[in-house]
C-alpha positions as CSV (number, residue, x, y, z in Angstrom):
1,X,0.0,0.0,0.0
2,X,2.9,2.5,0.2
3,X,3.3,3.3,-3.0
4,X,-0.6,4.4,-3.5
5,X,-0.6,5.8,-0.4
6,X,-0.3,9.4,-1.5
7,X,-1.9,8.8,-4.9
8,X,-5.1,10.7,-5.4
9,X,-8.6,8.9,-6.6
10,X,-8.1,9.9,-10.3
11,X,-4.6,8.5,-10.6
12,X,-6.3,5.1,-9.2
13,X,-8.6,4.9,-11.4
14,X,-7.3,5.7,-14.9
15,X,-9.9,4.2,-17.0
16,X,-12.0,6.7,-15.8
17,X,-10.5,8.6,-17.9
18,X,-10.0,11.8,-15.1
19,X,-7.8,14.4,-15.7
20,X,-4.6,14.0,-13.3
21,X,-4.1,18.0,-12.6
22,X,-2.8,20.1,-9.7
23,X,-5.3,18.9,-7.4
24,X,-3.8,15.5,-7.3
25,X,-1.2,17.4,-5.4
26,X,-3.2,19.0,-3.0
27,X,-4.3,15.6,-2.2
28,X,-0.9,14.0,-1.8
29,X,0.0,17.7,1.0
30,X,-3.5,16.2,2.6
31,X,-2.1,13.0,2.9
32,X,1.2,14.0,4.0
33,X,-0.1,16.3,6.5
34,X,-2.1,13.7,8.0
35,X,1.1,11.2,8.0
36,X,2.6,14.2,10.2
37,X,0.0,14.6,12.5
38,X,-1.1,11.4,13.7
39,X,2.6,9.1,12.1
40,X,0.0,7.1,10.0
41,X,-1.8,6.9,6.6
42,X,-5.2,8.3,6.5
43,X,-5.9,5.3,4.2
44,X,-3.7,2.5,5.5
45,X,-6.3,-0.3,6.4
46,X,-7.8,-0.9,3.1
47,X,-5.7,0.4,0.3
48,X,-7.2,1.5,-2.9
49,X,-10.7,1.0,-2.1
50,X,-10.7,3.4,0.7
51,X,-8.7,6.2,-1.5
52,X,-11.5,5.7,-4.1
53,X,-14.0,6.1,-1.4
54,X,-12.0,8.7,0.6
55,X,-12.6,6.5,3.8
56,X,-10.6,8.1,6.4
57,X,-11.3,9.5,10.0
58,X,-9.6,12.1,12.3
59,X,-8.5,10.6,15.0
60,X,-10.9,11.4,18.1
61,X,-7.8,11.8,20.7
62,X,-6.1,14.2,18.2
63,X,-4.3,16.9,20.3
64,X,-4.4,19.2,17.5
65,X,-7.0,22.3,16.6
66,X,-9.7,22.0,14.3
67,X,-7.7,24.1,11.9
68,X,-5.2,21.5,11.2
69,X,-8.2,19.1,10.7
70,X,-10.1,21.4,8.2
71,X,-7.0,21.7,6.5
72,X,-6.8,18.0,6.3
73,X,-10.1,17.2,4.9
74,X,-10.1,20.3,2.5
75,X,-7.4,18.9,1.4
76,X,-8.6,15.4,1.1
77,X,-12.1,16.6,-0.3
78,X,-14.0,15.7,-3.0
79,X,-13.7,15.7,-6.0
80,X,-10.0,16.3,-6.7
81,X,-10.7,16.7,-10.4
């Protein structure tokens, strides 16, 4: 799962035929952001399918502000495209 871990729905997915544009970046700062805050994926228990679902959670003990968490899931909003 590492390498897709920071890969946004539309580079998952290609025969969707999405285009792959700056936004694909903002996802992969969301992802990385999340990494830093809380030293996992946001989408480590099941892979692809919960990129393409954008299945993640904040974690409830989080010691950080809502700001860092609306950053996160702006970040990790959809769509990316």
């Amino acid at each position: 799962m590492k390498g897709f871990s920071y890969r946004a729905p539309e580079m998952l997915d290609l025969f969707q035929g999405k285009v792959i544009s700056e936004k694909a970046d903002i996802w992969a700062l969301g992802c990385f952001l999340y990494r830093l805050a809380f030293l996992k994926s946001p989408f480590e228990e099941n892979g692809s399918l919960q990129i393409l679902n954008v299945n993640y959670t904040i974690p409830e003990d989080s010691p950080y502000t809502n700001t860092l968490h609306s950053l996160i899931s702006t970040a990790l909003a959809t769509p990316t495209y």
